[in-house]
MARLUM-980841 format. One record per residue: residue in three letters; x, y, z of N, C-alpha, C in turn. Coordinates in steps of 0.1 Angstrom, whole numbers, plus 5000, padded with zeros to 4 digits. Layout:
// MARLUM-980841
alaXYZXYZXYZ
...
END
This chain:
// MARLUM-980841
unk623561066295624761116301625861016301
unk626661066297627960926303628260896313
unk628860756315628560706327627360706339
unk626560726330625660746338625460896348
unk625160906354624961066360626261056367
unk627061116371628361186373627861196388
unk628361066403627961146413629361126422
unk629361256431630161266438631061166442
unk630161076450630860926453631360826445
unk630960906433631360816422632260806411
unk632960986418633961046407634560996397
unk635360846407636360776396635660726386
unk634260726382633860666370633960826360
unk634260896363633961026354635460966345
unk637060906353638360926352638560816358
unk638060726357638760556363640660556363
unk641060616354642360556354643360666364
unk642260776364643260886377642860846393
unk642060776395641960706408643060616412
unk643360516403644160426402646060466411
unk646060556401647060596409647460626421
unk648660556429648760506445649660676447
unk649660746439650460886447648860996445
unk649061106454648261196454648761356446
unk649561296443650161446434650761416425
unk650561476412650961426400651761546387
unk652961486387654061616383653361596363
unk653061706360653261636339654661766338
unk655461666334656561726327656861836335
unk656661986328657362086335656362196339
unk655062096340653662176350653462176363
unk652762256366652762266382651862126387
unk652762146401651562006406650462006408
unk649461896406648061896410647761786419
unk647261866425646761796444645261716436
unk645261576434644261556434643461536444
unk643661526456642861476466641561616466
unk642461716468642161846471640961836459
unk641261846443640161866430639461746436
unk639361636439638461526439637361586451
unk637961626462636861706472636261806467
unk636961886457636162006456634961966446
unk635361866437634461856428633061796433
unk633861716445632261646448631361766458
unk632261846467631361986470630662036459
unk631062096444630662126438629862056428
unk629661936428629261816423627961796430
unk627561786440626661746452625061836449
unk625261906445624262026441623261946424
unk624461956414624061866405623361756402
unk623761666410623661526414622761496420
unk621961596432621161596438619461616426
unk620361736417618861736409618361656396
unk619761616395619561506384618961386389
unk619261356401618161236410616961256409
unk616561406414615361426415614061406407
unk612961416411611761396398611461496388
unk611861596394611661696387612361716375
unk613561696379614661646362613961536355
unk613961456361613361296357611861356348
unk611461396352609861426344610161516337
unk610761616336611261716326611661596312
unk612361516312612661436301611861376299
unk611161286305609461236303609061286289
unk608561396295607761496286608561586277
unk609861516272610361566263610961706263
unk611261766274611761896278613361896278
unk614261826278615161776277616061926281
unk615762056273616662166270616462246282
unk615562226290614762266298615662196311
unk615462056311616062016323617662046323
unk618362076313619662096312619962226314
unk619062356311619362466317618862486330
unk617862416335617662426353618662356357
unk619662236351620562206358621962286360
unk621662366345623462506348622962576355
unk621462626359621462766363621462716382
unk621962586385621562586398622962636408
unk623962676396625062746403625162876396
unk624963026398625063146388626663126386
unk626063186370627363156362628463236365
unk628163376374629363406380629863426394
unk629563256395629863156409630663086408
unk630363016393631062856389632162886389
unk633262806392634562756394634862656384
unk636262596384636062486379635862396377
unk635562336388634762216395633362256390
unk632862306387631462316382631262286369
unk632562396362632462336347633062176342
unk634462146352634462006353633061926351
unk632561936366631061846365630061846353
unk629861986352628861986339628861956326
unk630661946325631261936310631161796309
unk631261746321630861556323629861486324
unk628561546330627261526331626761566312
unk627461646305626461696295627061626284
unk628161526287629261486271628261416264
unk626761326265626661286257624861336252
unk624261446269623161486262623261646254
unk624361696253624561826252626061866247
unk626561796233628061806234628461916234
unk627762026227628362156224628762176235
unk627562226247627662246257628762186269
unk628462066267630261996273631062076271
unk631362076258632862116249632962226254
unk631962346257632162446261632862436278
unk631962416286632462386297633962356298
unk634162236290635462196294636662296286
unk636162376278637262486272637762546290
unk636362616294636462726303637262616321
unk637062536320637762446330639462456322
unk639462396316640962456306641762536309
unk640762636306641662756306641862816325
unk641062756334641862776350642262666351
unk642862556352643762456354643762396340
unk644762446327645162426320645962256324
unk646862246332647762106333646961996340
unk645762056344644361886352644461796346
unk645461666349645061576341643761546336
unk642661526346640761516346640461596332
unk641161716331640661776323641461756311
unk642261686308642861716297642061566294
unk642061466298641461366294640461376284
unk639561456297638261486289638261616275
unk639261696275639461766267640061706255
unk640561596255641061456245640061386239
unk639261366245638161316240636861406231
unk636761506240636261626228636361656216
unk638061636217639061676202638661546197
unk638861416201638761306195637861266187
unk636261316197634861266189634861366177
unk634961496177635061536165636361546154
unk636861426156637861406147639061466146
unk639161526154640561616158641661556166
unk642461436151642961356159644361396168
unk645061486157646361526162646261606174
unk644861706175644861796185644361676200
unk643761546195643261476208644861396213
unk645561376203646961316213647861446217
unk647761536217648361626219648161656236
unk646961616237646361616254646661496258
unk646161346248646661206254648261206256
unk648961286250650561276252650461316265
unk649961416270650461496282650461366291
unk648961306292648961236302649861116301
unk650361056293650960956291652661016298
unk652961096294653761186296654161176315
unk652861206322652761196332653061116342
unk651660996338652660856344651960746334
unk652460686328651560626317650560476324
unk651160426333650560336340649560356348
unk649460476347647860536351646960526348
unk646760536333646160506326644960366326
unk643960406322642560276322643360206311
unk642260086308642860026293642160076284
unk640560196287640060266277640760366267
unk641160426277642360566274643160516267
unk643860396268645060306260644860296247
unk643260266248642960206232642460336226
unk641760436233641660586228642660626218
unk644360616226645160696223645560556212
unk645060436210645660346197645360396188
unk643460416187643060456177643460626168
unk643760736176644460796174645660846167
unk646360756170647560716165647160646154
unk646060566150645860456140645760616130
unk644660636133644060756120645660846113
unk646560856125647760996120648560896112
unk648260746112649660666104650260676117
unk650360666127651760666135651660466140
unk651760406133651360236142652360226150
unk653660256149654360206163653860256176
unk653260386174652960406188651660376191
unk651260366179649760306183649960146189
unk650660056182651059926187651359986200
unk652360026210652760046221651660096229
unk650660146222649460206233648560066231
unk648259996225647659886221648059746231
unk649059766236649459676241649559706258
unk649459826257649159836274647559866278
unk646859846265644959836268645359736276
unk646159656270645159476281643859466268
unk644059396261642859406253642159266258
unk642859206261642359046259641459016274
unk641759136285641659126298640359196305
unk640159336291639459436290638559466278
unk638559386273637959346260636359456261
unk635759396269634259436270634059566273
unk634659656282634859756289635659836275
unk636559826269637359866255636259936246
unk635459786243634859806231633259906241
unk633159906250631759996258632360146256
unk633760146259634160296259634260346241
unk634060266233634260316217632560376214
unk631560336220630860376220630560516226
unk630860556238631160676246631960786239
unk632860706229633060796224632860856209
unk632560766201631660786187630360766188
unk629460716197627760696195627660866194
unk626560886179626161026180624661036179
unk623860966184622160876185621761006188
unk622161116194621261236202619861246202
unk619361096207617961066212617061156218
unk617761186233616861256236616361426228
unk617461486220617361556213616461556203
unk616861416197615161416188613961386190
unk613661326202612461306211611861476215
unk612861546220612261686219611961726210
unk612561706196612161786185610961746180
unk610861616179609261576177608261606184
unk608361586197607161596209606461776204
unk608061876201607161976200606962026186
unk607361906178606261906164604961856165
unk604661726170603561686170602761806177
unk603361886193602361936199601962086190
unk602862126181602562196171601362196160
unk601062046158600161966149600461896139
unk601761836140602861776131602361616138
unk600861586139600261446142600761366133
unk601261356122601461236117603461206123
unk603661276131605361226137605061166149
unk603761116155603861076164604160886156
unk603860836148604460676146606360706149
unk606860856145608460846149608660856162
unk607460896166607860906185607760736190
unk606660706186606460566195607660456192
unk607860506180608560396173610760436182
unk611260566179612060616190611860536200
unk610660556209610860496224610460356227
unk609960286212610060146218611460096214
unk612060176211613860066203614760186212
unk614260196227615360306231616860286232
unk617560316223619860256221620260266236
unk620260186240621160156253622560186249
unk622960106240624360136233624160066216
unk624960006214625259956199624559816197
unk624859776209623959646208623059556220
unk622259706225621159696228619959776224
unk619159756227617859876222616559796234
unk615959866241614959796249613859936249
unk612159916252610960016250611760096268
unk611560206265611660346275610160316281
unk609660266293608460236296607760376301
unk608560456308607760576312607860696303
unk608660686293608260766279607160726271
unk606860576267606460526264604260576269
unk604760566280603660596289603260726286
unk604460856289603660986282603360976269
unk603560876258603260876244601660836245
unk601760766251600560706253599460856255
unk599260916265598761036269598661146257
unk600061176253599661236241599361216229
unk599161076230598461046214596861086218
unk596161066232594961096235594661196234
unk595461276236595461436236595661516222
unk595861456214596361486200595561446188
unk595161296191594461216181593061176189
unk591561276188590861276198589661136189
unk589561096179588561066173589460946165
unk588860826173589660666178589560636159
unk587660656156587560586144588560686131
unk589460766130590160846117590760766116
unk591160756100592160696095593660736099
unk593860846111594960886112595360826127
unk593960776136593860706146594660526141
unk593560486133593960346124595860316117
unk596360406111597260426108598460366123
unk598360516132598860486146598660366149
unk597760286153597560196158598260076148
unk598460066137599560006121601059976131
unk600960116130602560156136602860096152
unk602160076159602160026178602259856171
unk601059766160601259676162602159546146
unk602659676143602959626126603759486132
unk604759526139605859396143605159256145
unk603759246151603159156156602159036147
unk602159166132600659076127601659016116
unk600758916112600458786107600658876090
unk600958806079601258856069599658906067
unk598858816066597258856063596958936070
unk596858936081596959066093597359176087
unk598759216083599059276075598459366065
unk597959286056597459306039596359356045
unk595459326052593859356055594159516059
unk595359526068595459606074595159726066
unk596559726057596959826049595459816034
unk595059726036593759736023592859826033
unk592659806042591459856051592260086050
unk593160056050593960226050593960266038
unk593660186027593960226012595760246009
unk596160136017597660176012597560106004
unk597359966004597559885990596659915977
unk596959805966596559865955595059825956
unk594059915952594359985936594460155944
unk594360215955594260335957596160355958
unk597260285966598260305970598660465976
unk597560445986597860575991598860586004
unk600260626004601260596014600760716023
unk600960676040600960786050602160876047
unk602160946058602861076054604361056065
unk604260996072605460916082606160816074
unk607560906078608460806069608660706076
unk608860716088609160576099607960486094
unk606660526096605760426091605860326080
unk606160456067606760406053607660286053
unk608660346062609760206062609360086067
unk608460136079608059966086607159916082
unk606059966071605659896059606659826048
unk607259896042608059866031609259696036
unk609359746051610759636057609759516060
unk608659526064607459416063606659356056
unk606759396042606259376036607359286025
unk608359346024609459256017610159146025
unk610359156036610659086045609458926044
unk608058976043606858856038606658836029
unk608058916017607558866005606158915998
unk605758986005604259016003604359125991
unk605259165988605859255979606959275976
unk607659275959609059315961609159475956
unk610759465956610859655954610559725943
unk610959615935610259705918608459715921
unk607959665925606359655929605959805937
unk606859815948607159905958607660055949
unk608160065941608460165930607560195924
unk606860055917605860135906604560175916
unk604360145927603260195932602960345944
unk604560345946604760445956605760525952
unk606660535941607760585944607560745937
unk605860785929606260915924605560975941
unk604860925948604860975962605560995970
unk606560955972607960945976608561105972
unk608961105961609461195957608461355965
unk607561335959606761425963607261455976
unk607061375987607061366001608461446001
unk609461405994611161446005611161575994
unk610361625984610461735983609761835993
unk608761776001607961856008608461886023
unk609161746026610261736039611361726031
unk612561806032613761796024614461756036
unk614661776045615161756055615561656064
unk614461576059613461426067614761326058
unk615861316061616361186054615561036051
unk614661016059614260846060614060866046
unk612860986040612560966028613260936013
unk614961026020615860946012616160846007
unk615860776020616760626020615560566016
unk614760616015613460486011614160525997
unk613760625984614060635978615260555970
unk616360585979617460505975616960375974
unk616360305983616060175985615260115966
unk614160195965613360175954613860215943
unk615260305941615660365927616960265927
unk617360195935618960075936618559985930
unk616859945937616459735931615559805919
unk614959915915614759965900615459965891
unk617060005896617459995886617860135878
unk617260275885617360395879618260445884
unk619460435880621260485883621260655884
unk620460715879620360835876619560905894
unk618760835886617760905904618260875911
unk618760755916620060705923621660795936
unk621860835920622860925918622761065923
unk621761095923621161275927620461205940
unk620161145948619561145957620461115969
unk621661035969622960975969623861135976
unk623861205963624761325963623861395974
unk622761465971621661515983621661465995
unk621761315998621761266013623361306017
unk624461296012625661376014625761456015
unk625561536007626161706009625461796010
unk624261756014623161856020622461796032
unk621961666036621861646045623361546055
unk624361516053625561506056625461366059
unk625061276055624961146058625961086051
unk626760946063627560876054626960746046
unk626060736051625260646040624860666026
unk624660766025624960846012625660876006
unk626960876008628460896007628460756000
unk628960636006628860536007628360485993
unk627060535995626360475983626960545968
unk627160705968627560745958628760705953
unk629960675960631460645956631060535948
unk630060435954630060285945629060285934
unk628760415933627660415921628560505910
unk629560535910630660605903631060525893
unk631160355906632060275896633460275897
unk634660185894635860195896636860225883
unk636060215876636560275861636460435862
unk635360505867635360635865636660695870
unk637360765860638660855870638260945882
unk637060985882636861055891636260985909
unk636860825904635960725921637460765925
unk638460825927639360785939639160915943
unk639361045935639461145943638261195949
unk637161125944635561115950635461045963
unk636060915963636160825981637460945984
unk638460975981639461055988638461185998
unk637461275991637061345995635661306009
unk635061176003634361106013635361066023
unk635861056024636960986034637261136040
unk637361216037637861376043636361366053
unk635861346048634061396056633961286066
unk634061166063633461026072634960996072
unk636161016080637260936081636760826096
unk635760816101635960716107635260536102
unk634760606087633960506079634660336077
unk633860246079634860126080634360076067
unk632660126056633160086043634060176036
unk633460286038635460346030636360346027
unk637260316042638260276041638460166035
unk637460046036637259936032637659936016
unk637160006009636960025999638160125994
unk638460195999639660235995641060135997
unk641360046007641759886008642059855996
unk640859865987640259725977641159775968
unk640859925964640859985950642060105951
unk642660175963643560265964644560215962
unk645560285975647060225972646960145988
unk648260125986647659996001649160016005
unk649260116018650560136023650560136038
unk651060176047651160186057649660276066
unk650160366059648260456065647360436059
unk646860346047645860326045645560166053
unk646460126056646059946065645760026078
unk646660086088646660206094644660226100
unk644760316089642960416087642260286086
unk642160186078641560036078640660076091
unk642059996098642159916113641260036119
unk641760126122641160236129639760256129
unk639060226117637660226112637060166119
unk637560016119636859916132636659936145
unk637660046149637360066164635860136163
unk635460226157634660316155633560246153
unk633360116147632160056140632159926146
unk633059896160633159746165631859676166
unk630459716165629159676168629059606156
unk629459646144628859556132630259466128
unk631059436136631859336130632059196137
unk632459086128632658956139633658936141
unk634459026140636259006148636159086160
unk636959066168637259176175638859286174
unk638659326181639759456174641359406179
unk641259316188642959226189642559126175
unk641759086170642259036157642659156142
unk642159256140642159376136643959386136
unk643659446150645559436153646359356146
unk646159246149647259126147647359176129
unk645959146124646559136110646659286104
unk646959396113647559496104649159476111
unk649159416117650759396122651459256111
unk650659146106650959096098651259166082
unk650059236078650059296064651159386068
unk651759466079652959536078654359476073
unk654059376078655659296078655559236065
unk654159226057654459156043654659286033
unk654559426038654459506025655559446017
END
């Protein structure tokens, strides 16, 4: 959930920067007033119900055990749907922004449309538009508020509405919203809310989807379960083991995998301790499974696959052309059998790039794009085009329609496009979106798209 569970007492973290303000009534332009004292009580009346169950254990174990869809419809149904007000959909549309977007999105339409001018709501209806890329339609709501009283405003919201502005080409106003973040003040908090608003991890979503594939008989996805809940994303740059998920893993591998000595038991147990062994540890391991040669027989878990393949080159213990000639008509096999399953992709990619087969390459590239919608894929095809081919600019032009918040793209369009105002602009913008993998921070970003302006 964002901000953590959404409680009553807690409101102003739902809207930090509408607390702030020292008046209780707030004119936008030529809208009717809104009494916030009045919405802040009602919400936590209507709030208090929610909050209560999302404490409870009963929610709490519902996720446990991978129910996820479950605990989020006993949490709508605890007000009948034609009870709720807007204070309900408010709450819910805020409790669900990061386990349930649709469902947010939805909520926060129907809060909309009865207090259309709520600042609360237009915020959050800004950010809706925002995460899915709907940049013009998300300042159209950030205007209002700015409109309102702009010193209201968090310094998250500030750099919200920079980046914004960065994507439309507008930099003067993005500079003007950039400069009342407080970047240098709020730095940490800035870059926590870019995540809130681009992380699209929908963890617990895939924890459900596995739990009731495995419980289906889909036993070889339980190395993607353990392996999910020992690296649980805190945010961008944390990951720590989920200890009481972890725990029901534990139970249902008992329950699932009943006979310790199978090779499908042995495998599992690869996968709980691969990080830990010793290169020879290792080799014995995978000889004792028949992965290594002379049988090279690869499990059927791509997570597995990979955390062989990243351990094994990682010790040197094998390189990738090795890794090709021994696995890679298996491979194929496999993502024809899971088409779905990207990892198998990317292994693919991995073994057809250091092979050397531009071709297989190429079709696998296009497939993880435009059928499973990955920008890593993307990514990889524009640069396997080449910069000679006439067809790499309107090929990144079109990638860039799909992944406009890509920081190699733009990057790469930088290099090799035209280099004007909106393309330094979309640059800069990219980095808000991807600030986890970079060593600048985004007031350096700034500075030097405000420098490259003044040299065009």
């Amino acid at each position: 959930m964002r901000d953590a569970r959404i409680k009553p007492k807690q409101l102003p973290s739902v809207c930090p920067w509408l607390f702030s303000l020292l008046i209780n009534t707030l004119w936008i332009s030529d809208l009717r007033a809104v009494d916030f004292d009045t919405f802040k009580q009602e919400a936590e009346k209507a709030g208090a119900v929610y909050v209560a169950y999302s404490d409870g254990e009963e929610f709490r174990q519902l996720f446990v055990e991978g129910k996820a869809s479950e605990a989020i419809h006993r949490l709508q149904s605890l007000t009948p749907d034609d009870a709720k007000t807007v204070y309900d959909y408010f709450i819910l549309g805020n409790m669900l922004y990061q386990l349930d977007p649709n469902g947010s999105y939805s909520y926060m339409i129907r809060a909309e449309r009865l207090e259309p001018d709520n600042p609360m709501i237009l915020y959050e209806r800004g950010m809706h538009e925002h995460r899915n890329s709907q940049f013009q339609s998300a300042l159209r709501y950030y205007e209002r508020l700015v409109r309102a009283r702009p010193q209201g405003l968090n310094p998250i919201a500030w750099a919200y509405i920079t980046h914004a502005y960065l994507m439309q080409g507008d930099v003067d106003k993005a500079f003007n919203a950039w400069r009342k973040s407080d970047f240098s003040e709020h730095h940490i908090a800035i870059e926590k809310g870019m995540y809130t608003l681009f992380s699209n991890s929908r963890q617990e979503a895939r924890r459900e989807a596995l739990i009731r594939d495995i419980e289906a008989g889909a036993t070889e996805k339980l190395c993607d379960l353990w392996t999910l809940d020992s690296n649980w994303e805190v945010d961008w740059w944390n990951q720590r083991p989920k200890a009481d998920y972890l725990a029901f893993d534990r139970s249902l591998i008992a329950r699932m995998v009943t006979d310790n000595a199978s090779p499908q038991a042995a495998q599992l147990r690869l996968c709980q301790d691969i990080d830990r062994l010793s290169k020879e540890e290792l080799l014995q391991r995978l000889q004792a499974l028949k992965i290594s040669p002379p049988d090279n027989q690869l499990p059927v878990s791509a997570t597995l696959i990979w955390r062989i393949f990243a351990q094994l080159t990682t010790m040197e213990a094998a390189t990738p052309n090795q890794l090709f000639d021994r696995y890679g008509a298996q491979l194929k096999s496999y993502a024809a059998q899971f088409p779905q399953e990207s990892l198998y992709y990317d292994l693919l990619g991995f073994l057809y790039a250091n092979a050397g087969k531009s071709d297989a390459l190429k079709e696998v590239d296009e497939y993880g794009w435009k059928i499973l919608k990955k920008e890593k894929f993307a990514n990889s095809y524009v640069i396997g085009l080449g910069r000679e081919n006439k067809a790499f600019i309107p090929t990144l032009n079109e990638a860039l329609r799909e992944f406009p918040n890509s920081a190699f793209l733009n990057t790469i369009y930088l290099q090799f496009g035209e280099k004007n105002k909106q393309t330094l602009a979309r640059y800069v913008a990219s980095q808000f979106s991807n600030v986890s993998g970079s060593t600048y921070r985004l007031s350096d970003y700034m500075a030097s798209l405000q420098y490259e302006l003044e040299n065009l």
